[in-house]
HTML snippet that shows the backbone in 3Dmol.js (N, CA, C, O; Angstrom):
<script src="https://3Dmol.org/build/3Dmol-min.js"></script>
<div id="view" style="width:600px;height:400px;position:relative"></div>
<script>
const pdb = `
ATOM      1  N   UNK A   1      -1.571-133.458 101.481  1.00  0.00           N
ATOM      2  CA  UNK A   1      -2.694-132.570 101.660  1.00  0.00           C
ATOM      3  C   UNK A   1      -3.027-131.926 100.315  1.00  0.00           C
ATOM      4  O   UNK A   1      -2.131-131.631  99.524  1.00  0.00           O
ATOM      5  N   UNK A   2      -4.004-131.761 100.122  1.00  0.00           N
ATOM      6  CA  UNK A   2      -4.667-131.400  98.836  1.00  0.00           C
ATOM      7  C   UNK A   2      -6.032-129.775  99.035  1.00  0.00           C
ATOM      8  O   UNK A   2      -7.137-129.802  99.578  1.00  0.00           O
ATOM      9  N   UNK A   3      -5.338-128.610  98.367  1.00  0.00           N
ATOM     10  CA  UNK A   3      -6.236-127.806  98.029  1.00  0.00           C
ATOM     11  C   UNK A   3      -7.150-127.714  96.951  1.00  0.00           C
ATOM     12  O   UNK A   3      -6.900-128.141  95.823  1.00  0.00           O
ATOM     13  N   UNK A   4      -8.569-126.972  97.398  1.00  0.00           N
ATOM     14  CA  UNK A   4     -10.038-127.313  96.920  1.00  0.00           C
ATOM     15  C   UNK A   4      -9.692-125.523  96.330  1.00  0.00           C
ATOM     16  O   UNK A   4      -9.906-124.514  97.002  1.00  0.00           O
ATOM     17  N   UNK A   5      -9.010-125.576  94.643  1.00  0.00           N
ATOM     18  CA  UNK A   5      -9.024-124.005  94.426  1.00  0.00           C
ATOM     19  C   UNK A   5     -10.584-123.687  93.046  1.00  0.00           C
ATOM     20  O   UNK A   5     -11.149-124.534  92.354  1.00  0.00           O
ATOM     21  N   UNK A   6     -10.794-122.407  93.107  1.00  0.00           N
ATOM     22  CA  UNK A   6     -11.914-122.272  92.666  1.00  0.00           C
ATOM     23  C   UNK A   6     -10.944-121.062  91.382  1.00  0.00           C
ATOM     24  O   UNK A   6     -10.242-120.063  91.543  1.00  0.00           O
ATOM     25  N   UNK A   7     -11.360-121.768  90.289  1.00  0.00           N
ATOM     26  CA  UNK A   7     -10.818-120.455  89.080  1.00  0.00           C
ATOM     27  C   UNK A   7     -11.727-119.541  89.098  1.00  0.00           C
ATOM     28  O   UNK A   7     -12.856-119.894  88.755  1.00  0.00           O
ATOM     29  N   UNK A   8     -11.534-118.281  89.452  1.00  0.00           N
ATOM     30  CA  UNK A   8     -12.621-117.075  88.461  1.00  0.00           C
ATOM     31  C   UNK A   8     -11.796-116.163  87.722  1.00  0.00           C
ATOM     32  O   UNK A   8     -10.757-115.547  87.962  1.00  0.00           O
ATOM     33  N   UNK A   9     -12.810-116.299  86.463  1.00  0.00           N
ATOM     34  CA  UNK A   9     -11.924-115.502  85.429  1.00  0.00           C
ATOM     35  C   UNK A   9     -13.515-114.276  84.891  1.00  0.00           C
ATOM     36  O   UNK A   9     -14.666-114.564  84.564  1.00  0.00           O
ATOM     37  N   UNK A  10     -12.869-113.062  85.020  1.00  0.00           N
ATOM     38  CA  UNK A  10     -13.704-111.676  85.163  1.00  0.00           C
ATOM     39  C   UNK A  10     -13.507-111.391  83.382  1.00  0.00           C
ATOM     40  O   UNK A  10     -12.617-111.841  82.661  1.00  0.00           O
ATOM     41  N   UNK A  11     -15.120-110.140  82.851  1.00  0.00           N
ATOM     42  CA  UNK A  11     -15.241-109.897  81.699  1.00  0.00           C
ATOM     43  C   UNK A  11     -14.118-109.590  81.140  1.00  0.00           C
ATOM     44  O   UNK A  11     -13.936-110.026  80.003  1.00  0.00           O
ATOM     45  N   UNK A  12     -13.074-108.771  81.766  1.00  0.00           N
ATOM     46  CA  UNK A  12     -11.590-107.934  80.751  1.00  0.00           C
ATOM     47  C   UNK A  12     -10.894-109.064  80.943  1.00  0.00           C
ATOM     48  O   UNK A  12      -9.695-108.785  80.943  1.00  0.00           O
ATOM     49  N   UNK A  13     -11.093-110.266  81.115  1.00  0.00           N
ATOM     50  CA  UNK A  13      -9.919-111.317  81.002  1.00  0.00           C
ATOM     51  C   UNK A  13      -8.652-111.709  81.751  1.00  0.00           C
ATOM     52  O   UNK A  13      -7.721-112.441  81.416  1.00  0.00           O
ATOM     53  N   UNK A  14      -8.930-110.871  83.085  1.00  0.00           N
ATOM     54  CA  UNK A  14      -8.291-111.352  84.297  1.00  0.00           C
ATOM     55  C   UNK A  14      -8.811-112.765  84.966  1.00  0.00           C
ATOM     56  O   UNK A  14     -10.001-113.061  85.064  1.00  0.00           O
ATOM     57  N   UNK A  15      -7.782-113.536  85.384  1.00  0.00           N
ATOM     58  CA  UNK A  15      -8.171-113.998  86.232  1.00  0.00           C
ATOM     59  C   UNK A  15      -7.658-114.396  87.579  1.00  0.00           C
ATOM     60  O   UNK A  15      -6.558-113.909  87.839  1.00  0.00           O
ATOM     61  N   UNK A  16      -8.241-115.247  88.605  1.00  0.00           N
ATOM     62  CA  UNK A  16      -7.660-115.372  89.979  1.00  0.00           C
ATOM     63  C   UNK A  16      -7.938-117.208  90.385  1.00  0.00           C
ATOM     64  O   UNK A  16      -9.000-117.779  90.141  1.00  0.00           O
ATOM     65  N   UNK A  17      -6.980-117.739  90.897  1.00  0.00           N
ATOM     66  CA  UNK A  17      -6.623-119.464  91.764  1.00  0.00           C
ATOM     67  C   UNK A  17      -7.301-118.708  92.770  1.00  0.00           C
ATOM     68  O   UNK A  17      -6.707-117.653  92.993  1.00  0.00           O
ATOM     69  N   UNK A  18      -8.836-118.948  93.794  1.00  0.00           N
ATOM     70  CA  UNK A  18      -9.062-118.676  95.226  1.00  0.00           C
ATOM     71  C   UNK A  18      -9.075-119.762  95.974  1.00  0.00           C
ATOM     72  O   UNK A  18      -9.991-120.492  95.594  1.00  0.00           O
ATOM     73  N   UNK A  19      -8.342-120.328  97.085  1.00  0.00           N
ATOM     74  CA  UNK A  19      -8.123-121.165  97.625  1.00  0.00           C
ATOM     75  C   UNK A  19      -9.572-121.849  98.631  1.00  0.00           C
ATOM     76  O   UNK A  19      -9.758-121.505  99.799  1.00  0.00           O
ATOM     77  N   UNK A  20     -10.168-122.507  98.139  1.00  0.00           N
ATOM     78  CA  UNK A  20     -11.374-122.705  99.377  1.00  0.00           C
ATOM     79  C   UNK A  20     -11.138-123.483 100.390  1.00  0.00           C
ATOM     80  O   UNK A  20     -11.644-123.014 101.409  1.00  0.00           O
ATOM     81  N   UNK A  21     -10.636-124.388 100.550  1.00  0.00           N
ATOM     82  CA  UNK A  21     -10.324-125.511 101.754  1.00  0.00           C
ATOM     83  C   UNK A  21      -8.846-125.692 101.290  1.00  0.00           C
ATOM     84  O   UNK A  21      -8.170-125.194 100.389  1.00  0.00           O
ATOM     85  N   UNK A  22      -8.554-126.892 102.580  1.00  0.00           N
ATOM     86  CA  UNK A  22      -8.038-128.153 101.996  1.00  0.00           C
ATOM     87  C   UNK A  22      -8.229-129.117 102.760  1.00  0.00           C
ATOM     88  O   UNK A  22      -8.822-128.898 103.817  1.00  0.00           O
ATOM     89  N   UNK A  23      -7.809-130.372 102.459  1.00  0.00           N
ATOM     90  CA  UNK A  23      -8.485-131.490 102.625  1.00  0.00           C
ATOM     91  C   UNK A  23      -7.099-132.409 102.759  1.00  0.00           C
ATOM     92  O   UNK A  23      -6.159-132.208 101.991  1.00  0.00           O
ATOM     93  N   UNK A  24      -7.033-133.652 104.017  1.00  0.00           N
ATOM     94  CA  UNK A  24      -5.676-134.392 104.190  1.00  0.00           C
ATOM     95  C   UNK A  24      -5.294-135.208 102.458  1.00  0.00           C
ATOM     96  O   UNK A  24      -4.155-135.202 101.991  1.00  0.00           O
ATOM     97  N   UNK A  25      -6.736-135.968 101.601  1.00  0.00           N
ATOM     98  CA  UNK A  25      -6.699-136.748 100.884  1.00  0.00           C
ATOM     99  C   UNK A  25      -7.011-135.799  99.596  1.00  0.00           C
ATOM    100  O   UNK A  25      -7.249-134.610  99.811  1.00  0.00           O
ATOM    101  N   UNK A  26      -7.016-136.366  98.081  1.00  0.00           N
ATOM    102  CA  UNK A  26      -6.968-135.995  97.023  1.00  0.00           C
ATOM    103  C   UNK A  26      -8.647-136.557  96.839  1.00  0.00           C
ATOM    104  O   UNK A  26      -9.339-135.880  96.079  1.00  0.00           O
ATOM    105  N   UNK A  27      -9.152-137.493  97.361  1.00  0.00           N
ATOM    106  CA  UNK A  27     -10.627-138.225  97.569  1.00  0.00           C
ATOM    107  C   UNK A  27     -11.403-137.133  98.058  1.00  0.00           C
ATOM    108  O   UNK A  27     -12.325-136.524  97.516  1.00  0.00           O
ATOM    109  N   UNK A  28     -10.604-136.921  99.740  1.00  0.00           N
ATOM    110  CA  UNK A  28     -11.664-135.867 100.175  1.00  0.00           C
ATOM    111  C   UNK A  28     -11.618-134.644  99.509  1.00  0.00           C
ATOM    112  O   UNK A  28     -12.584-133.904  99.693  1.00  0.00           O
ATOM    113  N   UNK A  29     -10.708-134.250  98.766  1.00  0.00           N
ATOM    114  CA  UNK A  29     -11.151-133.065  97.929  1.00  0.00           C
ATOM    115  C   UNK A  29     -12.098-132.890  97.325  1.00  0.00           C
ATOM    116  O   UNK A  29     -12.973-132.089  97.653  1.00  0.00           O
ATOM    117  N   UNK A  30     -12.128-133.838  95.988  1.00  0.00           N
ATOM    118  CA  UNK A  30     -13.108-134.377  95.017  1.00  0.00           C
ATOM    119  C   UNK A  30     -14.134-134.226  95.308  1.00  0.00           C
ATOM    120  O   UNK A  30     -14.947-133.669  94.570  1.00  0.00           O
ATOM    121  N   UNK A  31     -14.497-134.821  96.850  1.00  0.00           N
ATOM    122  CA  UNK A  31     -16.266-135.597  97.205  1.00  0.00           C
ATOM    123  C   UNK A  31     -16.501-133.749  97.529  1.00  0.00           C
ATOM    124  O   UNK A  31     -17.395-133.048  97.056  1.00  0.00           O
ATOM    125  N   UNK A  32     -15.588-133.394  98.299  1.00  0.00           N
ATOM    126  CA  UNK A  32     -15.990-131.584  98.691  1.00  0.00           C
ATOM    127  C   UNK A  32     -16.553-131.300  97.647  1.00  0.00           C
ATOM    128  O   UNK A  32     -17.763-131.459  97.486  1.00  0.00           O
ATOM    129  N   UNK A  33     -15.531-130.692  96.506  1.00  0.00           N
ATOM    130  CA  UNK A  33     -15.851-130.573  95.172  1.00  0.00           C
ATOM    131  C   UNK A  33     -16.868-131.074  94.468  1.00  0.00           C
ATOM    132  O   UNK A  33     -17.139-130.296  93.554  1.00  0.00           O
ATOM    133  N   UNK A  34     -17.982-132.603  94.478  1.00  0.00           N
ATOM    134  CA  UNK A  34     -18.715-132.251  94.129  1.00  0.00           C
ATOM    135  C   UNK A  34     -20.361-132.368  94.911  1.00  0.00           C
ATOM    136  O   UNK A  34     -21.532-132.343  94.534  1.00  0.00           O
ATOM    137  N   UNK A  35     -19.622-132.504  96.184  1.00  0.00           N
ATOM    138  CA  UNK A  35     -20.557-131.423  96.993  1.00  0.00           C
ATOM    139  C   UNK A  35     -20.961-130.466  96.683  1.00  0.00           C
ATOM    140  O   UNK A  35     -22.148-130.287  96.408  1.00  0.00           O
ATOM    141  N   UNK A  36     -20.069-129.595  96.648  1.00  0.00           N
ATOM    142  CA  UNK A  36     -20.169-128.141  96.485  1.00  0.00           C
ATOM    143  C   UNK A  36     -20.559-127.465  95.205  1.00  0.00           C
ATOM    144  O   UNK A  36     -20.796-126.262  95.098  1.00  0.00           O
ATOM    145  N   UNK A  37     -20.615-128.672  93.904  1.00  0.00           N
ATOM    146  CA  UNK A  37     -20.963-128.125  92.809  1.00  0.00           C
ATOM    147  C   UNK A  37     -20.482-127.394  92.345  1.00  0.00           C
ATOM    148  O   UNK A  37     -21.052-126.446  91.805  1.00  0.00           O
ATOM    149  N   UNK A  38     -18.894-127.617  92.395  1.00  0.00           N
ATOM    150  CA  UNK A  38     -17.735-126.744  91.902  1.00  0.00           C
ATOM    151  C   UNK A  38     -17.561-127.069  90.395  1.00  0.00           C
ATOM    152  O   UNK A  38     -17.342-128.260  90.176  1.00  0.00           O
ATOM    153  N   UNK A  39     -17.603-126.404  89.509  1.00  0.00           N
ATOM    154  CA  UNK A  39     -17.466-126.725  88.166  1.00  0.00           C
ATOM    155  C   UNK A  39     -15.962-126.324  87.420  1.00  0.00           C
ATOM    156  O   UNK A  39     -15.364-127.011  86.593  1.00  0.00           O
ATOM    157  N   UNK A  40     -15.584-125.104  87.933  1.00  0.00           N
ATOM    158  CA  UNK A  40     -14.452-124.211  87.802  1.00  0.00           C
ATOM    159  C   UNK A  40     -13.443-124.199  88.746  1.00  0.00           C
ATOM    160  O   UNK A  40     -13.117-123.212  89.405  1.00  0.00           O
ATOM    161  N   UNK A  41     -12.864-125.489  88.819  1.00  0.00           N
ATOM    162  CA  UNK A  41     -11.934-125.551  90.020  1.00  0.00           C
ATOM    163  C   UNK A  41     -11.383-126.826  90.150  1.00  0.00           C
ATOM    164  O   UNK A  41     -11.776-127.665  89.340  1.00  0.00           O
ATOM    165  N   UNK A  42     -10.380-127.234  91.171  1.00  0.00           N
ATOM    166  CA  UNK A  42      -9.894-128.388  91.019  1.00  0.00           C
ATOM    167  C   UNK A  42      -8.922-128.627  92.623  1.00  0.00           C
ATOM    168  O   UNK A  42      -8.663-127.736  93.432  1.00  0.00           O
ATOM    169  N   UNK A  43      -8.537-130.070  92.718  1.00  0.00           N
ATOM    170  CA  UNK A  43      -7.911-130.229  93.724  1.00  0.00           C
ATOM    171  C   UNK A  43      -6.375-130.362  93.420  1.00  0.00           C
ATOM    172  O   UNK A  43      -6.168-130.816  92.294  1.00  0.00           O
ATOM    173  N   UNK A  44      -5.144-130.049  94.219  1.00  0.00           N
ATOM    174  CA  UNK A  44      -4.058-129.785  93.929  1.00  0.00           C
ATOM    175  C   UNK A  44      -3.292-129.809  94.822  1.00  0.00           C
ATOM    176  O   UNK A  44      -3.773-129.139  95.736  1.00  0.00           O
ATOM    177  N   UNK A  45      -2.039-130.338  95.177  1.00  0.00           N
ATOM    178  CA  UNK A  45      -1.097-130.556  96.108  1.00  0.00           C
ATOM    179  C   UNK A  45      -1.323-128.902  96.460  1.00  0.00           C
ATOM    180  O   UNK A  45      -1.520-127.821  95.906  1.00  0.00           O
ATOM    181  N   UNK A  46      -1.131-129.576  97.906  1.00  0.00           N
ATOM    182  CA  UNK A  46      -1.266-127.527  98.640  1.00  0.00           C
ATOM    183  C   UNK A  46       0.197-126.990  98.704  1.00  0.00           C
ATOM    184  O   UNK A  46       0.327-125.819  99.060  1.00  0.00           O
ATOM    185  N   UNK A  47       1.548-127.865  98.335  1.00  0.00           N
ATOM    186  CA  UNK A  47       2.939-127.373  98.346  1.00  0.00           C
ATOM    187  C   UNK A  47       2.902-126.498  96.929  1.00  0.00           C
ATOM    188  O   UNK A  47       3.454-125.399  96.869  1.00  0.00           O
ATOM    189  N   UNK A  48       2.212-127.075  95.811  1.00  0.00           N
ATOM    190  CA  UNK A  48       2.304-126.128  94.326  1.00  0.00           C
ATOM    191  C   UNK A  48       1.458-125.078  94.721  1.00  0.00           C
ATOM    192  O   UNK A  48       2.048-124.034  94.443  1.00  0.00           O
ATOM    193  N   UNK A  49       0.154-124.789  95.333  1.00  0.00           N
ATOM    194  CA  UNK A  49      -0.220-124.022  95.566  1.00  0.00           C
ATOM    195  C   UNK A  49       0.107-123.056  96.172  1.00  0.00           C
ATOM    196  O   UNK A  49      -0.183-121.977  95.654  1.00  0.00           O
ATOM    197  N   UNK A  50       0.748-123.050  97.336  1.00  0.00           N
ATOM    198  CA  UNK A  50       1.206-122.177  98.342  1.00  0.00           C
ATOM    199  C   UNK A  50       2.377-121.406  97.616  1.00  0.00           C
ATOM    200  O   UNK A  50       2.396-120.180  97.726  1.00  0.00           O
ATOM    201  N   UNK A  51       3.441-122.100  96.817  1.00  0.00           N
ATOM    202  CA  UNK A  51       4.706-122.166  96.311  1.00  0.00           C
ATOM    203  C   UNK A  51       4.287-121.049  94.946  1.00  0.00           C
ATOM    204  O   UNK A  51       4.984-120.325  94.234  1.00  0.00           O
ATOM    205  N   UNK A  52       3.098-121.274  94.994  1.00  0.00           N
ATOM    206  CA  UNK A  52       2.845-120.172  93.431  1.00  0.00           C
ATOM    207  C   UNK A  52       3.320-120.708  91.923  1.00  0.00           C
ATOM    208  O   UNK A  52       3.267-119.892  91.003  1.00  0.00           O
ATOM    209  N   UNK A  53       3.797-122.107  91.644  1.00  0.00           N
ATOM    210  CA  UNK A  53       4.407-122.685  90.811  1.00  0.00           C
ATOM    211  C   UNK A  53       3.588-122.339  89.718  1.00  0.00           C
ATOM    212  O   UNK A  53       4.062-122.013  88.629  1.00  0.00           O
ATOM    213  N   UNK A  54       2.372-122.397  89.958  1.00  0.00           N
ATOM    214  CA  UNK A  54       1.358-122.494  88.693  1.00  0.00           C
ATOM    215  C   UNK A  54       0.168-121.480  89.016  1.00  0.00           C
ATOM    216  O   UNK A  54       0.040-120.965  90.126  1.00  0.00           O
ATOM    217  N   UNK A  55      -0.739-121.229  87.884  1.00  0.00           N
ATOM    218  CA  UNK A  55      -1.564-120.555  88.007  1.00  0.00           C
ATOM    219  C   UNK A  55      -2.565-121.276  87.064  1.00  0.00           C
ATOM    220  O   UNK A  55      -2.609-120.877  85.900  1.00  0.00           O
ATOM    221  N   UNK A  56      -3.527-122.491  87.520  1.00  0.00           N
ATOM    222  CA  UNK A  56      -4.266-122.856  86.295  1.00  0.00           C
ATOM    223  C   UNK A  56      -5.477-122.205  85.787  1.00  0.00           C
ATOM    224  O   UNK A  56      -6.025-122.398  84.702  1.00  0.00           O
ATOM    225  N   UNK A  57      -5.810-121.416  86.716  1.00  0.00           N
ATOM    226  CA  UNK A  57      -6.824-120.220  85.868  1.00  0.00           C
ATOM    227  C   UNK A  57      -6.791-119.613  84.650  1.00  0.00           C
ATOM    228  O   UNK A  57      -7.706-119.534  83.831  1.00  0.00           O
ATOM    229  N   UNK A  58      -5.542-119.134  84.570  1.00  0.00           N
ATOM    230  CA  UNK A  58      -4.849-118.756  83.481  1.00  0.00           C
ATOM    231  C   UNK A  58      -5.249-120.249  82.433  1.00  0.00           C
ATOM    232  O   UNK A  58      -5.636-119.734  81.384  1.00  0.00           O
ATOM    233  N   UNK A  59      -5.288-121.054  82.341  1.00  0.00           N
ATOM    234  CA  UNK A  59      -5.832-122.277  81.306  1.00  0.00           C
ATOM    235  C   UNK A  59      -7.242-122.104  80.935  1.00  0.00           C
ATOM    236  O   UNK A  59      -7.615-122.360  79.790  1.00  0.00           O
ATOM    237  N   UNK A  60      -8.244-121.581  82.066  1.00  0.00           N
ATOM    238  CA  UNK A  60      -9.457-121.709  81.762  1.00  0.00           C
ATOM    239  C   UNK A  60      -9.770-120.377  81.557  1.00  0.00           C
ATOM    240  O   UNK A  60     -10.896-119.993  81.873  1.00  0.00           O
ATOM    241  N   UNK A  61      -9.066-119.700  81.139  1.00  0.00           N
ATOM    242  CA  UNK A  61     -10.113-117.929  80.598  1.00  0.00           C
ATOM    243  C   UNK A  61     -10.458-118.208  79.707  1.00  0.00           C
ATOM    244  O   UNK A  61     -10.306-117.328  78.860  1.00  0.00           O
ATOM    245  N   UNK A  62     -10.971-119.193  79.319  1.00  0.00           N
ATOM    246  CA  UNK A  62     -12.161-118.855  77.908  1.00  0.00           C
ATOM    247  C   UNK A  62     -13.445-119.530  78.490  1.00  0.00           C
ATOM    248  O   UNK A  62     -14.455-119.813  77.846  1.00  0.00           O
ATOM    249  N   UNK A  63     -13.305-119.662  79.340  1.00  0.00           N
ATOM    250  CA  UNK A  63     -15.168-119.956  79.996  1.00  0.00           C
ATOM    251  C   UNK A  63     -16.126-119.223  78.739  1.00  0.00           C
ATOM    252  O   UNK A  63     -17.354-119.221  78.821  1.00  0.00           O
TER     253      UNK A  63
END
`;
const viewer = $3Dmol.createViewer("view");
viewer.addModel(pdb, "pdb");
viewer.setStyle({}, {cartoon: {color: "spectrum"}});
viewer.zoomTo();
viewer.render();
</script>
């Protein structure tokens, strides 16, 4: 199973992983994703997600 997370990263340089779906396949993520015209976000095993292993927002604060 694969989560559909959305990075937002705010003016003082915080940021937040918000979880939008998830999806059984790593495919059906994607097609969600660019459905949805997600630019800032990505699909990701939902066990790293849930588990808190990572935070890839933290990669993209320099939008």
């Amino acid at each position: 199973m694969y989560a559909l997370v959305l990075f937002i990263c705010y003016l003082d340089g915080g940021c937040e992983d918000l979880l939008a779906d998830v999806y059984a396949t790593e495919a059906q993520c994607l097609v969600a994703m660019s459905d949805q015209r997600i630019r800032h976000g990505g699909c990701y095993p939902v066990e790293d997600y849930i588990d808190s292993f990572w935070h890839p927002a933290q990669q993209y604060s320099d939008f």
